[in-house]
N, C-alpha and C positions, 0 to 999 in steps of 0.2 A: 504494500500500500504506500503509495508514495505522501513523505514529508506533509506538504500541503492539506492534505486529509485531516490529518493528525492533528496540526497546529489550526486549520477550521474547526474540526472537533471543542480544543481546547477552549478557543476564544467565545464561542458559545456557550462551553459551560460557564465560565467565567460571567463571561454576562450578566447569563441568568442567574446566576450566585449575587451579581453587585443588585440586579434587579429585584432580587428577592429580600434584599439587604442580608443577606446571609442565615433566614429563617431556615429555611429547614434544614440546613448543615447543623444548625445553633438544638433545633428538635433533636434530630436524629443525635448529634451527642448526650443529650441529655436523657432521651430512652435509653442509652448504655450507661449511662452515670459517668461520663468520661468528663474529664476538665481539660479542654482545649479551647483556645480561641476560631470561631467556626470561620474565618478566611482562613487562618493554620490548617484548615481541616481542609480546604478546597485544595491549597496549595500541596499538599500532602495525597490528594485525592487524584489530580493531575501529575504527580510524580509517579504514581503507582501507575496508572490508568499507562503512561507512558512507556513506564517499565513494561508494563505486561504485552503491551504492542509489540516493542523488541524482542520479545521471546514468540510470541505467534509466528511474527518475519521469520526469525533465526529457525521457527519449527517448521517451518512453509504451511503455519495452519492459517485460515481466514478473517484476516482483521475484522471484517466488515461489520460481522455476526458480533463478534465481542463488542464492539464500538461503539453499534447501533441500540447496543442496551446500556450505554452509561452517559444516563441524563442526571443534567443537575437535580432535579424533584423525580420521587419515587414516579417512574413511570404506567401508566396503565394498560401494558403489557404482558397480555397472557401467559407470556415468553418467560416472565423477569418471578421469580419466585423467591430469591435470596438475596441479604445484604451482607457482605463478608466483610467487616470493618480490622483492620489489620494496626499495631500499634509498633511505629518502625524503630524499636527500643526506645523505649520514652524520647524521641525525639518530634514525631510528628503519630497523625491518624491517618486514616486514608483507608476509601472505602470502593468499592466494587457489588457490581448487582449480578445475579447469575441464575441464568437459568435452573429448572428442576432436576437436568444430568448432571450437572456440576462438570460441566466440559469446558466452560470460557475462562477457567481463572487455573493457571498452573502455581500452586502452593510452592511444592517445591522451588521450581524457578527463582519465585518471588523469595522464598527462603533463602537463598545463598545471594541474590540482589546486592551490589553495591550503590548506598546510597549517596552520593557524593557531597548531596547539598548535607546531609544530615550526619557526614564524618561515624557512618557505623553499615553495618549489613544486616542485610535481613529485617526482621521480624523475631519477636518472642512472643507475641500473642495474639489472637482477633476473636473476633464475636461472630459467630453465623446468627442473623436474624430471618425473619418471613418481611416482605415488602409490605403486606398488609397490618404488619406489628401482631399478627395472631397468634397464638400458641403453637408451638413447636411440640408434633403428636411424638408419640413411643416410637411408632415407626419411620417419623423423620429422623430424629435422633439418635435411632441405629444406622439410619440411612447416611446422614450427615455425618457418624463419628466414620461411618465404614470409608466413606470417601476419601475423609482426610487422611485415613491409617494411608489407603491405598497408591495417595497422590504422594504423601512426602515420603511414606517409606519404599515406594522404588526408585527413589531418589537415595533416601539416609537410610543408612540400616538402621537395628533399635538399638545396635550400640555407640549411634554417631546421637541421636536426637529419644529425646524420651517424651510423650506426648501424654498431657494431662485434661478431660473432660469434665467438665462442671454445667450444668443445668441448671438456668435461672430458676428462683423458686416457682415464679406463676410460667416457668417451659416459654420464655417471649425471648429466651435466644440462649445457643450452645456457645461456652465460651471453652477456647481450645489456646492452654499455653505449653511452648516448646522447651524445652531444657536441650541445650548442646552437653554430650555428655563426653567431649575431650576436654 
């Protein structure tokens, strides 16, 4: 996908993040109980989103699909079932929406990630939420943890990365944090 895309993409969300005065970045933190300032969180949302472009290219998988589901406001997108909010070691947030196969967002990838602006790599934690904020059933939450086993560990074995599950008490999102175990 050529540059141009990308950077249209960006300026749009942008945008609508100044347009919106930065409301539903500011919500969507504060359903996680996260304390960030919600431009932090765009700007960190747009690192990610970018990162994860570069890995579709380098995969030869289809930007298009990924792309077309990361709007500033939850979109009302049949398509878009999850919010994957990712914490890039306490340095920023930054979020992603994802279909119900959980195929548009490569964990792994994003887990060895160098983040330049933010002087650290990777991730040590994110929230999988529903777009609709609804409860997360018994069978998402198997569904969800199985994914993530599937995605970072054939990447890291369990003796590079050790991965810990916790369920919100009212199930309104799976929180998954990483231990590097070298």
């Amino acid at each position: 996908m050529p540059a141009h895309i990308l950077d249209l993409w960006e300026h749009t969300f942008r945008i609508a993040a100044k347009l919106d005065n930065y409301r539903a970045a500011s919500e969507h933190l504060d359903f996680l109980s996260l304390d960030s300032i919600p431009k932090d969180f765009v700007d960190g949302t747009v690192n990610l989103i970018r990162m994860q472009a570069a890995y579709c290219n380098i995969d030869n998988q289809p930007l298009d699909k990924f792309l077309n589901l990361q709007d500033y406001t939850v979109p009302f997108s049949s398509e878009i079932t999850y919010i994957y909010t990712f914490d890039l070691c306490g340095k920023a947030y930054a979020r992603a929406f994802d279909d119900s196969e959980h195929k548009q967002i490569d964990l792994a990838d994003l887990f060895g990630s160098p983040w330049e602006q933010y002087e650290v790599v990777g991730y040590h934690q994110f929230w999988i939420s529903r777009v609709n904020r609804g409860m997360l059933t018994r069978t998402e939450i198997k569904d969800l943890s199985q994914s993530v086993k599937s995605d970072l560990y054939f990447d890291y074995g369990t003796d590079e990365i050790e991965l810990d599950f916790n369920v919100a008490a009212d199930n309104s999102f799976l929180h998954v944090s990483i231990e590097s175990q070298s």
